[in-house]
Residue, then its C-alpha position, 0 to 999 in steps of 0.5 A: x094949544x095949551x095942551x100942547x105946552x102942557x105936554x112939550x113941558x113934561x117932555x122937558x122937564x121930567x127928563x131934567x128932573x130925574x137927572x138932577x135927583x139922580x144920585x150919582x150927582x151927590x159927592x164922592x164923599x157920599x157915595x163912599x159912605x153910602x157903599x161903605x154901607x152896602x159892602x163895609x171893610x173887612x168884607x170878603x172878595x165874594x159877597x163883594x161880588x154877590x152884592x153887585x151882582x144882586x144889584x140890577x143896575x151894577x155892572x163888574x167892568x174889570x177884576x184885576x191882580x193888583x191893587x189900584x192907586x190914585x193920580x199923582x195929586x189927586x184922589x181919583x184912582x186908577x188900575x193896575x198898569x193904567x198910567x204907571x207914571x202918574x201913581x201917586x206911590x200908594x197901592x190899595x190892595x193886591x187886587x181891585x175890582x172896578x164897577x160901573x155904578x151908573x151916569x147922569x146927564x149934566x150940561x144940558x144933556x151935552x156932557x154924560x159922567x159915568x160914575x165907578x167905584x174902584x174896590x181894593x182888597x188884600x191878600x185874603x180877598x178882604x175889603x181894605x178900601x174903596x174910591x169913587x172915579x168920574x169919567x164925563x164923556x160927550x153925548x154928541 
């Protein structure tokens, strides 16, 4: 029987504790800084690219001609053509890249987050800025 209990709590628990030490659960603050690090302003287009590829975990959803802007109110960005209605009347870039970085369960495992960052770049495919976008869908 212990056993038993030993094993249904590592079944529970191992699960739950990968979870909250993922870190995508950080701040968006943070996960800036952190890929600030890994692809710094001013880097071009390319090794932008060749670093998320390199990046086993890293998945390109989008590359689009335009640059993003934010929700009228909020930092969280959006696309080119994505709600036009609700820019906020700043575009970063002439281009964007989106990038699916990962997700994480939170909820008890009802709700998945999904974790993007929306990179922006000028007119010589260097990088001028990046945001970070959540997107929480339900697992059921």
């Amino acid at each position: 029987m212990i056993y038993i209990l030993i094993a249904l709590l590592i079944v529970v628990l191992i699960p739950v504790l990968v979870s909250l030490l993922n870190p995508l659960r950080k701040s968006d603050e943070r996960i800036r800084d952190n890929m600030l690090t890994v692809t710094p302003i001013g880097m071009s287009m390319e090794d932008v690219i060749e670093v998320i590829e390199s990046n086993g975990k890293w998945r390109i959803k989008h590359i689009l001609d335009g640059g993003y802007s934010h929700y009228r109110g909020s930092d969280v960005p959006i696309g080119p053509n994505q709600g036009a209605d609700m820019f906020d009347g700043t575009i970063v870039g002439v281009k964007t890249i989106e990038v699916d970085i990962g997700s994480y369960n939170f909820l008890v495992f009802i709700l998945r987050e999904e974790v993007s960052i929306f990179y922006g770049f000028d007119e010589d495919s260097k990088l001028v800025d990046l945001a970070i976008r959540r997107y929480a869908m339900d697992t059921l």
